[in-house]
C-alpha positions as a Python dict, from the first residue, in 0.01 Angstrom:
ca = {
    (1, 'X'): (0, 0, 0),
    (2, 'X'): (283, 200, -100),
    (3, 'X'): (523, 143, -365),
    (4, 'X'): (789, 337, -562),
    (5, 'X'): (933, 302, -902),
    (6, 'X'): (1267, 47, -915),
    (7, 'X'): (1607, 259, -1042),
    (8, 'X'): (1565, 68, -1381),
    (9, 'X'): (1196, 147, -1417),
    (10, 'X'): (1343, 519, -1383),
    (11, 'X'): (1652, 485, -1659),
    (12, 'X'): (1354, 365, -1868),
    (13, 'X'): (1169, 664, -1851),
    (14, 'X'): (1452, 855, -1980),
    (15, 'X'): (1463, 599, -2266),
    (16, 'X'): (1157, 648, -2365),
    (17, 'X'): (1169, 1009, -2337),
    (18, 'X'): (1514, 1026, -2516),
    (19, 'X'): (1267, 802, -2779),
    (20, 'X'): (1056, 1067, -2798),
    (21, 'X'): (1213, 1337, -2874),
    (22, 'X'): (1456, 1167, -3140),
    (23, 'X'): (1192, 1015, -3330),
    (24, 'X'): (920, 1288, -3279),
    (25, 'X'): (690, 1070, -3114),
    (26, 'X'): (425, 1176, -2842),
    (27, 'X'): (582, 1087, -2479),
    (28, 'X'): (228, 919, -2399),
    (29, 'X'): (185, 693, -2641),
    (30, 'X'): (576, 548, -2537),
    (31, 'X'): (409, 540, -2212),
    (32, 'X'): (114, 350, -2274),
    (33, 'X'): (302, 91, -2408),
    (34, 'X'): (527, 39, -2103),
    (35, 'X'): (452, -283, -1897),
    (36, 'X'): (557, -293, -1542),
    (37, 'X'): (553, -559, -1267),
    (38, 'X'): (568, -550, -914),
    (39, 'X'): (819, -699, -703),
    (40, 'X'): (676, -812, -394),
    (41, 'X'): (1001, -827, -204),
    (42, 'X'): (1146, -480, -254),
    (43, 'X'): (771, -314, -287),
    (44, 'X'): (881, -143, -590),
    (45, 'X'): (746, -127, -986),
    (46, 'X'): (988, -309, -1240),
    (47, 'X'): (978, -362, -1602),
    (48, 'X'): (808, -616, -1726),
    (49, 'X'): (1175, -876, -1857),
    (50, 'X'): (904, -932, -2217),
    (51, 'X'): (838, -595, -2272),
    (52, 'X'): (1212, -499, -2192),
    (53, 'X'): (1336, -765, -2459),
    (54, 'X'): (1133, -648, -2764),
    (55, 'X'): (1175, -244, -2632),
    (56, 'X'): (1551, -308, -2650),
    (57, 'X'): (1517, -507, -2957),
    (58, 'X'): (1261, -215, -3143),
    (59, 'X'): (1559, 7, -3039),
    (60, 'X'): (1833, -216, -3219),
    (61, 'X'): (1621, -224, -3525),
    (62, 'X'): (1584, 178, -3536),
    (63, 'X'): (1964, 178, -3513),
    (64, 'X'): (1985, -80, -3823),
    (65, 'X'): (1761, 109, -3977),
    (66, 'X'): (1940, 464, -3931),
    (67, 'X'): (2277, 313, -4028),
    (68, 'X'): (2144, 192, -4385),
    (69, 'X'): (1919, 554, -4431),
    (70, 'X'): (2253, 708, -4376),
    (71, 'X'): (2484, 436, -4628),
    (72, 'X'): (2155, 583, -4862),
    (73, 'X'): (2285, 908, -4811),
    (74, 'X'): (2603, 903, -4850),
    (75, 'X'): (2604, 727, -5162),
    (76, 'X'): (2444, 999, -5299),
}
C-alpha cells in the first residue's frame, strides 16, 4: 500500500523545522513527537487533530512567553 504525506502534514514539517531552528532544538526530537493518522479515503498521512491542538497551543505559549522575556528587557 502506498500512501503520501497530506499538504498540511507537509506545512507541518516546516513548522517544526522553523521550531527548530528558532529555539535550537534537534529536528528529531520535534519529529518524534509528531502524531499522524491516516485517511483512508484520500490514502494520505494527516496530523493527528490532538496532537495539532496542544502543538499549536505549545506554540502560543512560546509566543506568551517571548513577549513577557522581552517587556523584561525592555524595562531594563
Amino acid at each position: 500500500m502506498k500512501t503520501k504525506l497530506s499538504d498540511k502534514c507537509i506545512m507541518h514539517l516546516v513548522k517544526l523545522l522553523q521550531v527548530a531552528l528558532i529555539s535550537g532544538t534537534d529536528i528529531v526530537d520535534h519529529l518524534r513527537m509528531m502524531q499522524l493518522v491516516y485517511d483512508v479515503q484520500t490514502s494520505m498521512l494527516e496530523l493527528d487533530g490532538e496532537y495539532e491542538t496542544i502543538f499549536e497551543q505549545s506554540i502560543e505559549k512560546m509566543l506568551a512567553e517571548i513577549e513577557v522575556q522581552q517587556g523584561k528587557d525592555a524595562e531594563v
